[in-house]
TITISE-275186 format. One record per residue (C-alpha): x, y, z; residue in three letters; chain. Coordinates in steps of 0.05 Angstrom, whole numbers. Example, Ala and Ser with C-alpha at 12.3 -4.5 7.8 and 13.67 -1.06 7.14 Angstrom:
<sites>
+--------+--------+--------+-----+----+
!      X !      Y !      Z !  aa ! ch !
+--------+--------+--------+-----+----+
!    246 !    -90 !    156 ! Ala !  A !
!    273 !    -21 !    143 ! Ser !  A !
+--------+--------+--------+-----+----+
</sites>
This chain:
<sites>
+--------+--------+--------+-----+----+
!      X !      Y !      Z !  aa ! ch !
+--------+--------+--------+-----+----+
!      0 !      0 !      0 ! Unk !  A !
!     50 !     53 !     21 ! Unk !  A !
!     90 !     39 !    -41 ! Unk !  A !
!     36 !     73 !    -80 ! Unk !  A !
!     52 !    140 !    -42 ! Unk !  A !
!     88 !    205 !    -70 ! Unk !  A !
!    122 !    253 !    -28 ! Unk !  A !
!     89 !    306 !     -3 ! Unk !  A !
!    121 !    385 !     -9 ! Unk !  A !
!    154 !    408 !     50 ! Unk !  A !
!    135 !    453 !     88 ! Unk !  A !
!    162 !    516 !     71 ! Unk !  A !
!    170 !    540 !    140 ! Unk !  A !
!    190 !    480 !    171 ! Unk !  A !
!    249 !    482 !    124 ! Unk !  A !
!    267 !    556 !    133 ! Unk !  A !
!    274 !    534 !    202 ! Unk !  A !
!    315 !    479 !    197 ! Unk !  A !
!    360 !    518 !    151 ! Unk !  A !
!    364 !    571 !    197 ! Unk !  A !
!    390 !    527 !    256 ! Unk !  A !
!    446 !    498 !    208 ! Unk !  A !
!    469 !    570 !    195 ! Unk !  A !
!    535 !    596 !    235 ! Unk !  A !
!    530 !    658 !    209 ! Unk !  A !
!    539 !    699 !    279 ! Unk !  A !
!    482 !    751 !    253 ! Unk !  A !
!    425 !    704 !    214 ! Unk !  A !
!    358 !    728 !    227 ! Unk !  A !
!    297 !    689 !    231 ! Unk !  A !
!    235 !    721 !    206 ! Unk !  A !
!    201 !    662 !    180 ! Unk !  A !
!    170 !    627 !    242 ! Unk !  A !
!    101 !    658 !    264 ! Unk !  A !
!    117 !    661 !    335 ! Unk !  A !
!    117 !    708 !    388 ! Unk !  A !
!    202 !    733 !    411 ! Unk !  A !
!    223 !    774 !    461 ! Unk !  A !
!    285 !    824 !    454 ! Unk !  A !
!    332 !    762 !    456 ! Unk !  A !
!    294 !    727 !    413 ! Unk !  A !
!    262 !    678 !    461 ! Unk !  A !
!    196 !    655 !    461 ! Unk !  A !
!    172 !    661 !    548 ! Unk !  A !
!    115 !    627 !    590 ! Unk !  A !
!     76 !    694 !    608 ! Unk !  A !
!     81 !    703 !    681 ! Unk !  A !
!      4 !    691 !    692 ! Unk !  A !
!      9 !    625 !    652 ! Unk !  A !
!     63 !    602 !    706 ! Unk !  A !
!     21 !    623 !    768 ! Unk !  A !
!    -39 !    593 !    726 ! Unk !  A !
!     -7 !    524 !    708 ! Unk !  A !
!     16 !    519 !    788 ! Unk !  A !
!    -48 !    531 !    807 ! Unk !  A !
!    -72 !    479 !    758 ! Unk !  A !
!    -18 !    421 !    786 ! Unk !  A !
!    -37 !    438 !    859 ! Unk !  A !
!   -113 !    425 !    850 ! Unk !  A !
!   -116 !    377 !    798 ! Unk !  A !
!   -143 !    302 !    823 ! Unk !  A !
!   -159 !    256 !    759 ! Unk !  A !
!   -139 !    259 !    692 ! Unk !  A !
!   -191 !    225 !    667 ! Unk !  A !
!   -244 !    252 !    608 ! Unk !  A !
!   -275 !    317 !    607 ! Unk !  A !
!   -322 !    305 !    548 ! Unk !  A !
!   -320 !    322 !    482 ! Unk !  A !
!   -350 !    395 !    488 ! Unk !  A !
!   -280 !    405 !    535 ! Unk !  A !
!   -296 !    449 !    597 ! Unk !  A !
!   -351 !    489 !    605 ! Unk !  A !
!   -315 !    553 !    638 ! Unk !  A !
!   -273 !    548 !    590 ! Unk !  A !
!   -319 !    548 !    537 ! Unk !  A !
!   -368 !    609 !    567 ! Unk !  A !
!   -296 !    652 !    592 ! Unk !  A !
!   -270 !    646 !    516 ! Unk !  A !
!   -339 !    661 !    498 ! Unk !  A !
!   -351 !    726 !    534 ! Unk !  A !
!   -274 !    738 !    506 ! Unk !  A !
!   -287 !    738 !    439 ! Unk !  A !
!   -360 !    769 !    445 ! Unk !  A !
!   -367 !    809 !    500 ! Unk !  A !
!   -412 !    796 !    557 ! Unk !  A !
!   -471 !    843 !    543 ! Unk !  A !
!   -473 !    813 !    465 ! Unk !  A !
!   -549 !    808 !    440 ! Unk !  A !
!   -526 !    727 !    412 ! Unk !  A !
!   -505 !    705 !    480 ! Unk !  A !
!   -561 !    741 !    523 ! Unk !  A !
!   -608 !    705 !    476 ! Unk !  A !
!   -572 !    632 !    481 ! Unk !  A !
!   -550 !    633 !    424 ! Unk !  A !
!   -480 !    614 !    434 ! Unk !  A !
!   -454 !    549 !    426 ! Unk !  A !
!   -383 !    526 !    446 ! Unk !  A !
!   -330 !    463 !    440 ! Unk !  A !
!   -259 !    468 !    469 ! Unk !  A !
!   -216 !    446 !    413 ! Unk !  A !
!   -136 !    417 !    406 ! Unk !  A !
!   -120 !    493 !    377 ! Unk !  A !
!   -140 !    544 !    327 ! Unk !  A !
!   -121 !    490 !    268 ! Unk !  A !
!   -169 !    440 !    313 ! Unk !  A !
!   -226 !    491 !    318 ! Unk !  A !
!   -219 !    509 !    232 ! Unk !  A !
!   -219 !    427 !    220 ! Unk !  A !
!   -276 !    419 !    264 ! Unk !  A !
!   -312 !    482 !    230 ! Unk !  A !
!   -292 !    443 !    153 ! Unk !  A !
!   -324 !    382 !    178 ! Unk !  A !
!   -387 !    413 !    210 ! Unk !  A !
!   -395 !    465 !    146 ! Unk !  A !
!   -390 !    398 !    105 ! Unk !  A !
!   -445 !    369 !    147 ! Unk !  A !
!   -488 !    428 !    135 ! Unk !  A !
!   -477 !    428 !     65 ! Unk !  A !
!   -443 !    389 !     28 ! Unk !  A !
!   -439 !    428 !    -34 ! Unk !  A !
!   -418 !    491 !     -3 ! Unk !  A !
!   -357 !    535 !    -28 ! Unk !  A !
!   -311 !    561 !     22 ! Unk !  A !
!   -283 !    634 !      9 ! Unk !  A !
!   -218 !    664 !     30 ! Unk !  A !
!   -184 !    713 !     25 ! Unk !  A !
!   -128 !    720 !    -30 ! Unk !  A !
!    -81 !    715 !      7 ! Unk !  A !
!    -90 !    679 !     64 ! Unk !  A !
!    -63 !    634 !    120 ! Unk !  A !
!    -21 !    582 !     72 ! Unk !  A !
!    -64 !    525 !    113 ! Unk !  A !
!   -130 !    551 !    106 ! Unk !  A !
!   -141 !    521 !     37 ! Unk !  A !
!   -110 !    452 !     57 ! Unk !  A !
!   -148 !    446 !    122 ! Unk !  A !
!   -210 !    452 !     83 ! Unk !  A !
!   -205 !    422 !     13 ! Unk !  A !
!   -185 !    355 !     62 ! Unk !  A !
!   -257 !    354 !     93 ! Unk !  A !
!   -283 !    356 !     20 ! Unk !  A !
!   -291 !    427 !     13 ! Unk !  A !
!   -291 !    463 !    -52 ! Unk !  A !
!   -244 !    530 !    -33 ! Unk !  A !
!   -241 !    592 !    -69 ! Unk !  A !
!   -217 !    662 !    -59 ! Unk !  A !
!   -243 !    730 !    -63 ! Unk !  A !
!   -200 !    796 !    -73 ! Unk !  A !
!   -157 !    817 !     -6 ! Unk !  A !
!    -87 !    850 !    -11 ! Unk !  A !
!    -63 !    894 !    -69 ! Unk !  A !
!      8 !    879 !    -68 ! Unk !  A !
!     38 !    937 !   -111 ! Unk !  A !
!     -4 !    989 !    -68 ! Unk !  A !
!     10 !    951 !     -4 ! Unk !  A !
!    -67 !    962 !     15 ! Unk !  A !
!   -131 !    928 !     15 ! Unk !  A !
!   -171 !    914 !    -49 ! Unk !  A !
!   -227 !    937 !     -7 ! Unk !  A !
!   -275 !    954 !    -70 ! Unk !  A !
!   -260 !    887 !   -114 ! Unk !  A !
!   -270 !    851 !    -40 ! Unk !  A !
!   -347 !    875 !    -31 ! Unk !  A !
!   -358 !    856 !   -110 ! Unk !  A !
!   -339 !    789 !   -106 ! Unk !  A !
!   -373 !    769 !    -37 ! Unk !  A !
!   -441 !    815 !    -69 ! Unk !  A !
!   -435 !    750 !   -118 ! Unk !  A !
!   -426 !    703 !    -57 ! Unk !  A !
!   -487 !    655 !    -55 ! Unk !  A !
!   -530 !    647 !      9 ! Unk !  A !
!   -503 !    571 !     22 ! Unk !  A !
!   -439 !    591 !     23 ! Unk !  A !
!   -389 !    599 !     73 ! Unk !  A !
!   -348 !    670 !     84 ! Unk !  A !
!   -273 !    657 !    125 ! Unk !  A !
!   -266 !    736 !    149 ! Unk !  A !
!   -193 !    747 !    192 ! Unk !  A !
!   -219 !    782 !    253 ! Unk !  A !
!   -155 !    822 !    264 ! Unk !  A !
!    -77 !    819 !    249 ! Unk !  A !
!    -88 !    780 !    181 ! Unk !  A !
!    -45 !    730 !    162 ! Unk !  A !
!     -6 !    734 !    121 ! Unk !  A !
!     -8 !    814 !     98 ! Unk !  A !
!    -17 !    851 !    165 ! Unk !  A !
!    -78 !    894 !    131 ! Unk !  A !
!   -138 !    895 !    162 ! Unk !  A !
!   -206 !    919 !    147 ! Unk !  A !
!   -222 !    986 !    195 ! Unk !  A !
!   -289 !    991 !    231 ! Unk !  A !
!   -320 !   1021 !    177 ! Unk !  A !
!   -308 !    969 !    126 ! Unk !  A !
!   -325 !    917 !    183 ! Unk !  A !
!   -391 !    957 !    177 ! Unk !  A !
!   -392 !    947 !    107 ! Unk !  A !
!   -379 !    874 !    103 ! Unk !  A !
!   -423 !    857 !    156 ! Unk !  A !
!   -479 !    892 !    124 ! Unk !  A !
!   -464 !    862 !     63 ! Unk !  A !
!   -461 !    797 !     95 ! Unk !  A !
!   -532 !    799 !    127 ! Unk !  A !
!   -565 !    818 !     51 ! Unk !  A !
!   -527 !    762 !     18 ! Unk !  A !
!   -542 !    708 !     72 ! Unk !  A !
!   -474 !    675 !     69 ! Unk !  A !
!   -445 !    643 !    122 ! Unk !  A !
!   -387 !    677 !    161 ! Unk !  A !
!   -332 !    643 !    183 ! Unk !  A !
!   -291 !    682 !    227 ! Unk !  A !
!   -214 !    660 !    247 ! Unk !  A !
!   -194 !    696 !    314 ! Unk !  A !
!   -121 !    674 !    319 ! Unk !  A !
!    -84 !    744 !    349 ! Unk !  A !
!   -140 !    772 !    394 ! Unk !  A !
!    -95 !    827 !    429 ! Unk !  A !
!    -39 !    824 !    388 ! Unk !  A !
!    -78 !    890 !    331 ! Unk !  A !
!    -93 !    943 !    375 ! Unk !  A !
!   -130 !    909 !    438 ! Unk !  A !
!   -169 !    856 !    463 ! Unk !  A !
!   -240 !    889 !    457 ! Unk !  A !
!   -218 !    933 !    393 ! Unk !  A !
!   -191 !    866 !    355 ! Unk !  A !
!   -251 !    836 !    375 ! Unk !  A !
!   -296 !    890 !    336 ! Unk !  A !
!   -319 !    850 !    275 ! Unk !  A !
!   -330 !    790 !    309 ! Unk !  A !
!   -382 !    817 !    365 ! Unk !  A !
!   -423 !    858 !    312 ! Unk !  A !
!   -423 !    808 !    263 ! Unk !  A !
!   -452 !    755 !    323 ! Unk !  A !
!   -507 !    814 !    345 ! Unk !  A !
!   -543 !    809 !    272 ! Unk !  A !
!   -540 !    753 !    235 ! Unk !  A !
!   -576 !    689 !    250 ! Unk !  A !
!   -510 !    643 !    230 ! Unk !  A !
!   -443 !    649 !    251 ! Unk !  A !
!   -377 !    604 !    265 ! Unk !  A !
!   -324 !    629 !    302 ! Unk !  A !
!   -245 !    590 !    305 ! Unk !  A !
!   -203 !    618 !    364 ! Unk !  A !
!   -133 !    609 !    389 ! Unk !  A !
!    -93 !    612 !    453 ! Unk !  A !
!    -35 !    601 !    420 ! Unk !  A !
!    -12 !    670 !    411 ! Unk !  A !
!    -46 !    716 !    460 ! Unk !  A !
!    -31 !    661 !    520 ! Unk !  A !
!     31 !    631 !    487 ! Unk !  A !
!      2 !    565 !    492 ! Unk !  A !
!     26 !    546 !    428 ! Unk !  A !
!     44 !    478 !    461 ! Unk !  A !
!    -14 !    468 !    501 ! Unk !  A !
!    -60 !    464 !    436 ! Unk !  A !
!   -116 !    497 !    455 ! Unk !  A !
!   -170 !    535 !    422 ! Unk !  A !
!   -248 !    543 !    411 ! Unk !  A !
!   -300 !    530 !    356 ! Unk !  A !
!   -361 !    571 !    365 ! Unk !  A !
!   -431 !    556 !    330 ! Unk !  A !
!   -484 !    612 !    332 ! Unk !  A !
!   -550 !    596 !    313 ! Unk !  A !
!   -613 !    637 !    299 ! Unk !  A !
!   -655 !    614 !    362 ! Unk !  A !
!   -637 !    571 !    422 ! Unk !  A !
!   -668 !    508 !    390 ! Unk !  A !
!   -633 !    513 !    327 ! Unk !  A !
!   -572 !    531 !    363 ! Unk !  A !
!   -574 !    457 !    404 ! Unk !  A !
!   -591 !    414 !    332 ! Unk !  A !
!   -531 !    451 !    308 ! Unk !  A !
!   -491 !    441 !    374 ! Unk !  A !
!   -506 !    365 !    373 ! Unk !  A !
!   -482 !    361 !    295 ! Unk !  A !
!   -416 !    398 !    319 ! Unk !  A !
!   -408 !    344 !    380 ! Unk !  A !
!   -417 !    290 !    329 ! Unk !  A !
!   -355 !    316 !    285 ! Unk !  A !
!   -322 !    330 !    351 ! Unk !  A !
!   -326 !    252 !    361 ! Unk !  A !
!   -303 !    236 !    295 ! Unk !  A !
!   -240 !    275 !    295 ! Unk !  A !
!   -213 !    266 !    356 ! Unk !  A !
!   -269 !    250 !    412 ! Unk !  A !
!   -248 !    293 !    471 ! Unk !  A !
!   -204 !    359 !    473 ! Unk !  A !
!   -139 !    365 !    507 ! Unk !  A !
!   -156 !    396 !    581 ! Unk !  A !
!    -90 !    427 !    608 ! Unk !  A !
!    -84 !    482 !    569 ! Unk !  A !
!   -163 !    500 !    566 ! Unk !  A !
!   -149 !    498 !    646 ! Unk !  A !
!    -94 !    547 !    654 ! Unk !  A !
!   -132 !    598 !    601 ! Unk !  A !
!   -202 !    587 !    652 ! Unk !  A !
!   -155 !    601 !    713 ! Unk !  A !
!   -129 !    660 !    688 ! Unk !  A !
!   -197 !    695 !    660 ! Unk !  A !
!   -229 !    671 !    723 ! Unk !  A !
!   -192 !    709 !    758 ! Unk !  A !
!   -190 !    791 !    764 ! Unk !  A !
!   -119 !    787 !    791 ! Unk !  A !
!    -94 !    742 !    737 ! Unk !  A !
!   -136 !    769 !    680 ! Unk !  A !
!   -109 !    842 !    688 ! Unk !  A !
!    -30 !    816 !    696 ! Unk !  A !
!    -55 !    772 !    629 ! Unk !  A !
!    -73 !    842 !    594 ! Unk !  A !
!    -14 !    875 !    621 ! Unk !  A !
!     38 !    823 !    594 ! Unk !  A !
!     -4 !    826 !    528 ! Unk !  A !
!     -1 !    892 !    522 ! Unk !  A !
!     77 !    884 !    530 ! Unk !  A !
!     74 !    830 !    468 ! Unk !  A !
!     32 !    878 !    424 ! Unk !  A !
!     76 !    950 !    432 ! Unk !  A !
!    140 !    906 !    419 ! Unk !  A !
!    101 !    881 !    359 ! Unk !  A !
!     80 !    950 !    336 ! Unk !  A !
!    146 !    988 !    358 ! Unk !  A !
!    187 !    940 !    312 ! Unk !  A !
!    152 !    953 !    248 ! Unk !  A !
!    160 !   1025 !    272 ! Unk !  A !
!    238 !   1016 !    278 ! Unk !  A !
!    242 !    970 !    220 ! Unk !  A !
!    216 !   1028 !    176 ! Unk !  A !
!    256 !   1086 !    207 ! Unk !  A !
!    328 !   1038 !    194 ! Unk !  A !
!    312 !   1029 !    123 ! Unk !  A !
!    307 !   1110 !    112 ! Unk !  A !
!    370 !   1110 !    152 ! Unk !  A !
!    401 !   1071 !    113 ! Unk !  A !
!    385 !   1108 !     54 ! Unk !  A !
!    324 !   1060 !     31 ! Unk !  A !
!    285 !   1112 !    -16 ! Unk !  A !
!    228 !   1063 !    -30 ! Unk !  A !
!    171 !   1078 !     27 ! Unk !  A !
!    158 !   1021 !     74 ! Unk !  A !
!    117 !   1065 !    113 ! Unk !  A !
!     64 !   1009 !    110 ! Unk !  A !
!     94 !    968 !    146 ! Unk !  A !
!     85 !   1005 !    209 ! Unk !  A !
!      7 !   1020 !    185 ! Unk !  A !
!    -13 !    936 !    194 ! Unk !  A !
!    -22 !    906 !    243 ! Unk !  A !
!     -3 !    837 !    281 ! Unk !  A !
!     58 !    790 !    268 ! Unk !  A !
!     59 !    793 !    189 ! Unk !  A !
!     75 !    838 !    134 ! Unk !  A !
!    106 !    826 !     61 ! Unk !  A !
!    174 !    867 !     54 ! Unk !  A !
!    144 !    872 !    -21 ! Unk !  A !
!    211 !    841 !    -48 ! Unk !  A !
!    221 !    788 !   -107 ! Unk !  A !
!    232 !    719 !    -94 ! Unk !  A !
!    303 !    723 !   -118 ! Unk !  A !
!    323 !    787 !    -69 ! Unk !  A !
!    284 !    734 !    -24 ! Unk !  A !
!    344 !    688 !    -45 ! Unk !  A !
!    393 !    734 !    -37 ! Unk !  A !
!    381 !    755 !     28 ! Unk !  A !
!    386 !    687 !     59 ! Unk !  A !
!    447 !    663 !      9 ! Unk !  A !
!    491 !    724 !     21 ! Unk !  A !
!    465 !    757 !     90 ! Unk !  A !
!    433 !    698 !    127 ! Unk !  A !
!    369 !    732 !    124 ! Unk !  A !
!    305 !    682 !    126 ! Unk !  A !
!    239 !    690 !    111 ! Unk !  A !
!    187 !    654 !     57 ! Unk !  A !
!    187 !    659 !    -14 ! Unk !  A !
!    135 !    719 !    -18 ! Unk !  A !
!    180 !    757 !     31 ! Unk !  A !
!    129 !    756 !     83 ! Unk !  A !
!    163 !    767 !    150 ! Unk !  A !
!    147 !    755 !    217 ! Unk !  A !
!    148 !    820 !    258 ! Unk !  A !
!    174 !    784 !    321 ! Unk !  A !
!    239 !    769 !    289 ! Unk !  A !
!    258 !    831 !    294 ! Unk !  A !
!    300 !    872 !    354 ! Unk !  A !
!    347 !    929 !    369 ! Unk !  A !
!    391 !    867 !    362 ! Unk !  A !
!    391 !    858 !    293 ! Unk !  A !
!    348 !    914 !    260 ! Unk !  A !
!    418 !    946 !    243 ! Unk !  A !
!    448 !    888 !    193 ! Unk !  A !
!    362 !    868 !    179 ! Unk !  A !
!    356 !    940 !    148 ! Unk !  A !
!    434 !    949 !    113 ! Unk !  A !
!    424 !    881 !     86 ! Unk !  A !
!    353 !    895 !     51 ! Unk !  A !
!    388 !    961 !     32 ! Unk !  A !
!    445 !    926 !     -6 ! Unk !  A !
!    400 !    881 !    -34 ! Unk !  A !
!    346 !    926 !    -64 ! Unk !  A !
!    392 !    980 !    -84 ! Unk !  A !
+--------+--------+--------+-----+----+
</sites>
């Protein structure tokens, strides 16, 4: 049988990374992975998760199941996270919740329930979009197709073609919207194009899919969080994926949410129990350490606030490096503008380079990021922003 198989591509970031950690060059810069790094380029367990995950050791009796639907103050907390506790879906019960292994868990889990649904559904993303968005779905039997997102000679959004192509969306289809920081371009829509697309969702009928990987990580918890809580207070479908990967730095821990919304209580439960069902068929019952330390934390006023505080740290490092990154290149005598760099938001951006400065970079200056020369904003520190910006220089001059 296995005889019969063909290799599959590597990953492309997988192997920047394993290239990277072969390199001896004393100043190689990493700006592939999609990780969180502090100055030193270190990836730390927030201080809340630690007091958390002790907490979590000391009270724990029984490993044993916790049910598919994972834990229910889990579930509610991330909830009233993502929505907002005053939120016209949830004081209506119209909310429905699974803890899932991650954000990649939650999206799988949402591919297999759309498929359920509707079988014949199309699933549209944005072009471009997370590289395994497309995969994840087309492997539950999804057809996937994209809709207009990121102009990449203007470096902004494609705002106009966007609402022309989803005005064309039909009603059994399926919508994937980035709720903030998008991956991979760092553009996001502004409230008034949130407006916009939400209204436009609600006359179309579609169904929106909305992928909440960076909560806190744009400009803050509630403000990232402003598509997602209007879109849930008016239309009668929704599905939301969510991740504590990033904003928790659980990216070990695998844990995340998938979020059903349906347009009464009732339908909400027949929904619920077809989500369960999938939820059985994947994987059968979510991992519960991780779901634990995030309920400990937002149960807590003490914790939650020190959680904010660290993640506020995370975001202005974020948002100060693209800042810095663009004022190096102008002092280094850079005269295209990268100004919009510093305009986007979250851990991504394209530098806007070919694929063979792309090359260069890593060939000649140890310099590595993916083909399309988007770059992870994290990699980046007073550290290295010196040789980061005279090696683009050299290379784009």
């Amino acid at each position: 049988m296995f005889n019969k198989l063909t290799a599959m591509p590597a990953d492309p970031i997988l192997g920047l990374l394993t290239k990277y950690r072969e390199d001896t060059h004393s100043q190689k810069v990493d700006l592939g992975v999609g990780v969180y790094k502090d100055e030193s380029g270190h990836t730390p367990i927030l201080d809340c998760v630690k007091k958390a995950e002790k907490f979590r050791l000391d009270t724990e009796s029984t490993k044993v199941y916790i049910g598919p639907t994972g834990s229910p103050d889990f579930n509610r907390l991330m909830s009233e996270l993502a929505f907002g506790i005053d939120n016209p879906a949830l004081l209506a019960n119209r909310v429905r919740t699974v803890s899932t292994p991650g954000g990649t868990g939650a999206l799988r889990v949402a591919a297999d329930f759309i498929k359920r649904c509707n079988p014949n559904a199309v699933l549209w993303v944005s072009d471009p979009t997370w590289a395994n968005h497309t995969g994840l779905f087309e492997a539950a039997g999804i057809t996937v197709k994209t809709y207009p997102y990121y102009d990449y000679d203007t470096k902004t959004l494609k705002f106009a073609e966007m609402k022309a192509a989803l005005s064309n969306v039909s009603s059994d289809d399926v919508v994937l919207l980035h709720a903030c920081c998008h991956n991979p371009s760092g553009m996001d829509l502004t409230t008034a194009q949130w407006d916009e697309i939400i209204a436009l969702t609600v006359e179309q009928g579609f169904t929106p899919l909305i992928d909440m990987a960076y909560q806190g990580f744009g400009d803050g918890v509630d403000e990232d969080a402003y598509g997602v809580r209007k879109m849930a207070a008016v239309v009668n479908n929704m599905i939301l994926c969510s991740s504590c990967s990033k904003n928790f730095g659980l990216y070990r821990e695998r844990i995340g949410a998938c979020t059903i919304i349906g347009s009464d209580p009732s339908r909400a439960d027949i929904a619920f129990s077809v989500l369960l069902y999938v939820v059985r068929c994947i994987y059968s019952m979510p991992p519960a350490h991780g779901a634990a330390i995030v309920e400990t934390i937002l149960g807590s006023e003490e914790l939650k606030q020190q959680w904010l505080d660290e993640l506020t740290v995370m975001r202005e490092r974020i948002n100060g490096n693209r800042a810095m990154l663009v004022n190096k290149l102008k002092q280094k005598g850079v005269q295209r503008n990268f100004d919009f760099i510093a305009q986007q938001k979250g851990m991504f951006s394209f530098l806007g380079i070919t694929p063979d400065q792309v090359a260069e970079l890593q060939e000649h200056y140890s310099v590595y990021m993916v083909d399309s020369s988007r770059i992870s904003i994290a990699g980046i520190g007073t550290g290295n922003v010196d040789y980061l910006a005279e090696s683009i220089a050299k290379v784009i001059s």
